[in-house]
Structures are given as C-alpha cells and as structure tokens.
C-alpha positions, 0 to 999 in steps of 0.5 A, spaced: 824 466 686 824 458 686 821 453 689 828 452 693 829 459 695 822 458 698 823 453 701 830 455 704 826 462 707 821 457 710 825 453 714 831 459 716 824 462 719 821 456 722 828 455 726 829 462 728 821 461 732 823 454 734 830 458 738 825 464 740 821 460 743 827 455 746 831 461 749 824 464 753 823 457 756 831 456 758 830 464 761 824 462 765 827 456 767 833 461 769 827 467 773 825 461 777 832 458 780 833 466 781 831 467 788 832 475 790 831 477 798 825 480 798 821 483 804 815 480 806 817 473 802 823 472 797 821 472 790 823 469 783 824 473 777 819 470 773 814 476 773 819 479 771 820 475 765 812 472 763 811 480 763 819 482 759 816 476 754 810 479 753 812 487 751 818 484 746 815 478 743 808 479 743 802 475 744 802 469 740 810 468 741 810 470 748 804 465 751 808 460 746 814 461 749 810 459 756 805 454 754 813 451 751 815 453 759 810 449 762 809 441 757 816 442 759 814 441 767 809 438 766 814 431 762 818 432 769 824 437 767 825 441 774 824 447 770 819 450 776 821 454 781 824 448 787 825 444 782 828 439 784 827 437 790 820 438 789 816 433 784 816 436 777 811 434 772 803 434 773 803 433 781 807 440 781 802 444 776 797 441 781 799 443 786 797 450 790 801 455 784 799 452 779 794 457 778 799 463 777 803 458 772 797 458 768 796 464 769 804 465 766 801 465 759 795 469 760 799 474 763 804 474 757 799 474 752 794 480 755 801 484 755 802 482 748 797 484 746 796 490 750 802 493 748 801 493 741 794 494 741 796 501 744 802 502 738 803 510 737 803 512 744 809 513 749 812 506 750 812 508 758 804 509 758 803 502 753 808 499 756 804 500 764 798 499 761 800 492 758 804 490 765 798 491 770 792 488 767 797 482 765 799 482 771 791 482 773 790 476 769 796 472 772 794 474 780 785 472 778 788 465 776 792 465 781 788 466 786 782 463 784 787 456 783 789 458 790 783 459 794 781 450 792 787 450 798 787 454 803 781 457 802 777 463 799 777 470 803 782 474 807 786 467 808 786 467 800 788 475 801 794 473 805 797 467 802 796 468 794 796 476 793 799 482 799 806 477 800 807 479 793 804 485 791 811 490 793 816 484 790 811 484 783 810 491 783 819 491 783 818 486 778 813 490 773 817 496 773 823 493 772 820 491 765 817 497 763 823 500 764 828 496 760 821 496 755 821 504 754 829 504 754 830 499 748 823 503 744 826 510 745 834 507 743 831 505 738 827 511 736 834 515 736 
C-alpha cells in the first residue's frame, strides 16, 4: 500500500465520521421539532434518539454526535426544542432543561457503552439494560440542574421527572425494540 492509497483511506474515513456525526445532530434536531400528544405532558422525541444514537453508534460517536448537537445551540442555531420562538445559544442551555441536555450525551455514551460492554447476551437484555441506566443518567442530570429553578424535593419530582416517566418509558422501549429487531435481522 502507498502513501496516496493511505492517505486516500485516511480522508474517505474521516468524511464518513464527520457525516455520522452531521446526520445525528440533524435527527436530533428533527426529535426536538417532533411533539407527540402525550398524557400527562407532550413530549419530543428526542429520547428516543439520544438513546436509539447510543446502542447503534456507541459511546464515543453517539456522545459526539450530542456534544456536536448541543455547540450547535449554543451558536444560535434553533436546533433546541422551541426554538425558535425561544432564544437558542447560552441563555437556552442556561435555561431550566439544560441539565437534561447535558444530560443527552451522558445518556448516549453510557448507553453505548453499555450496549457493547454487554456483547454476546440477547440484544433485547443488552439493549434495556443499556437504555435504563442512560436513561438514569439523562434524569440525575436533569434533575439536579432542575432543582437550581424550581427547587429541590417533591416540587422537583413534579416538575422534572413523574410528567415524563410514561412518554420516557414509550420512547425506550421503542429504541430497544428497533435495536433488538435490527441485531436479530442481522443474525439470520
């Protein structure tokens, strides 16, 4: 093998990680416009996608993907959820749900590496296993940002973690799922 063919590898590898990357801010960006209907609040997507990044890119390309997500905002591109009207950039990473964004990339690399610490069980086992404790992650971050605004203790409870729970749990399940359906298509 040359210098050039090296080379050649070097960058055809290097774009195809800067497009992973660039195609997981623009589908966060997309879960955050998505509002679903939900009882008791509406919810985004976007859990579903931090945790869906998480088992298929593992840890280092999915918390990328989410540290990408978040510089993004914090320039002022309207990547957030309510963005536009709502002010993007610092003020909105700031803001009270800047914990849970935070939280995004921890979710997505804990999921990651979860999911692959956990390689030669069931993907359905690996795959819940890894979405509950990112999802863990993603809440403790939340919450303890939360708590800076509203408060800490039942009132926290109310405002940052039992509106969510059910809408969460959907969205988990539904990345196990499409993760467990993918692993055991490919195992045929």
């Amino acid at each position: 093998m040359n210098l050039e063919t090296t080379q050649s590898q070097s960058v055809a590898r290097l774009t195809r990680e800067i497009s992973i990357i660039l195609v997981g801010t623009i589908l966060l960006t997309i879960s955050a416009k998505i509002v679903v209907p939900f009882y008791p609040v509406p919810m985004s997507t976007q859990t579903l996608v931090v945790l869906g990044l998480g088992l298929f890119l593992g840890p280092v390309r999915s918390s990328l993907v989410v540290v990408a997500y978040l510089f993004e905002g914090l320039l002022g591109l309207p990547v957030f959820a309510g963005t536009p009207p709502a002010p993007a950039g610092l003020a909105y990473i700031a803001g009270p749900t800047g914990g849970y964004l935070v939280g995004f990339a921890l979710a997505a690399a804990a999921a990651g590496w979860i999911v692959q610490a956990l390689e030669g069980l069931r993907p359905s086992f690996r795959a819940s296993v890894a979405v509950f404790l990112g999802s863990i992650l993603m809440y403790c971050a939340g919450l303890l940002w939360l708590g800076g605004f509203v408060g800490y203790g039942e009132k926290l409870l109310n405002a940052g973690l039992y509106p969510f729970l059910l809408g969460d749990l959907t969205k988990a399940t539904i990345a196990v799922v499409l993760y467990t359906a993918y692993h055991n298509r490919r195992a045929v």
